[in-house]
TORVOKOL-6684 format. One line per field, with one value per residue (C-alpha): residue in three letters; x, y, z. Coordinates in nm, 2 decimals, decimal comma, always signed. Layout:
<atoms>
code [ALA | ...]
u [X | ...]
v [Y | ...]
w [Z | ...]
</atoms>
This chain:
<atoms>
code [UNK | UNK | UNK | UNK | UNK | UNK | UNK | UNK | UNK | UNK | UNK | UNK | UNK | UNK | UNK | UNK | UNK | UNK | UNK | UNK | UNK | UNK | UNK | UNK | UNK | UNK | UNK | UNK | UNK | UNK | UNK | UNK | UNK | UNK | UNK | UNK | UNK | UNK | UNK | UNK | UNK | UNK | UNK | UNK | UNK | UNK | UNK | UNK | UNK | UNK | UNK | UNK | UNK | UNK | UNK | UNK | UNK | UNK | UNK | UNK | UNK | UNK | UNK | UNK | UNK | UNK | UNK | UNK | UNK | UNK | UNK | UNK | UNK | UNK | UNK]
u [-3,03 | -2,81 | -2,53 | -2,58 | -2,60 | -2,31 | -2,11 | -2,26 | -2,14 | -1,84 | -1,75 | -1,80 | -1,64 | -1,29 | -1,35 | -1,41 | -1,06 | -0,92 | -0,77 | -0,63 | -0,34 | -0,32 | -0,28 | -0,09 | +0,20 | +0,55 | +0,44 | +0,47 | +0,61 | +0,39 | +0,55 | +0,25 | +0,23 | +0,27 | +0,52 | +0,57 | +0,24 | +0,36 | +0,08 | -0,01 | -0,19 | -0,32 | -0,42 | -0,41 | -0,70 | -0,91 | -0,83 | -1,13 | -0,87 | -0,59 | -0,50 | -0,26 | +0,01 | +0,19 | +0,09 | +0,22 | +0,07 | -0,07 | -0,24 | -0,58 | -0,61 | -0,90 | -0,62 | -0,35 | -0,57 | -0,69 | -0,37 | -0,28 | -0,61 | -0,48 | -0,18 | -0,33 | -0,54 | -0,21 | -0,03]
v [-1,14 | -1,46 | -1,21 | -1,04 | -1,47 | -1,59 | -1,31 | -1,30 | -1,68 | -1,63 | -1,33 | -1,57 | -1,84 | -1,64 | -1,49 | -1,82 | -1,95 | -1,65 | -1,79 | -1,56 | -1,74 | -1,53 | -1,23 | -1,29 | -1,09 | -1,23 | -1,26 | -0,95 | -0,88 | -0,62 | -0,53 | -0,52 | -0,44 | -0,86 | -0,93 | -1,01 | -1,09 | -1,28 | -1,19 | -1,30 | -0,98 | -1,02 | -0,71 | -0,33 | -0,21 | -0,51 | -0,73 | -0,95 | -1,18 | -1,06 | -1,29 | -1,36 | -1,70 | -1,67 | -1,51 | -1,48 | -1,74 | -1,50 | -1,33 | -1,46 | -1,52 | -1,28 | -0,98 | -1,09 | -1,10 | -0,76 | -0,63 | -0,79 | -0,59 | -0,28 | -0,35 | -0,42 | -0,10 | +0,09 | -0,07]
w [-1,86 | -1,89 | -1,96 | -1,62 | -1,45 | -1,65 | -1,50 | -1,17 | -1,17 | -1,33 | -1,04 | -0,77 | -0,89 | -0,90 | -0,57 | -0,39 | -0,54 | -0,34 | -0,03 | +0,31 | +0,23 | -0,12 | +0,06 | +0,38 | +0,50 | +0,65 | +0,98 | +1,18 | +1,60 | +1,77 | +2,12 | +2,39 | +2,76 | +2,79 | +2,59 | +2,21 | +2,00 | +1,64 | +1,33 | +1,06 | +0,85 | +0,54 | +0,30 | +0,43 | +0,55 | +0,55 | +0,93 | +0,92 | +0,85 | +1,07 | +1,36 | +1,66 | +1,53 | +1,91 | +2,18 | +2,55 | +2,75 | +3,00 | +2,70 | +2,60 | +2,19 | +2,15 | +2,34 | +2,09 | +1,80 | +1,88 | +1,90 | +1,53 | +1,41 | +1,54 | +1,37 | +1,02 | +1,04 | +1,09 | +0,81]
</atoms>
């Protein structure tokens, strides 16, 4: 039993010194209908992290980083 808490603890304590900033990618151009959306994706297939750095300014932030999720899927 403390086998199974001490690496239960153990676990957690390396994932939480895991940063997004571990895994990011160069940042990444996507050409939309607007304009030019600049990302910032981090590993492939996970986007929950994903996200819009510059954006048009007639483009809201939730569009662009939509558009940066689509992106990661695809990469």
């Amino acid at each position: 039993m403390m086998y199974k808490i001490g690496f239960a603890l153990i676990s957690a304590a390396i994932l939480a010194a895991c940063t997004p900033k571990d895994f990011e990618s160069e940042p990444v151009m996507v050409e939309t209908p607007q304009g030019t959306v600049t990302c910032q994706l981090y590993t492939k297939g996970l986007t929950d992290w994903d996200r819009s750095i510059d954006h048009p300014a007639d483009m809201s932030v939730a569009d662009a980083d939509a558009y940066c999720k689509r992106e990661g899927q695809g990469k």
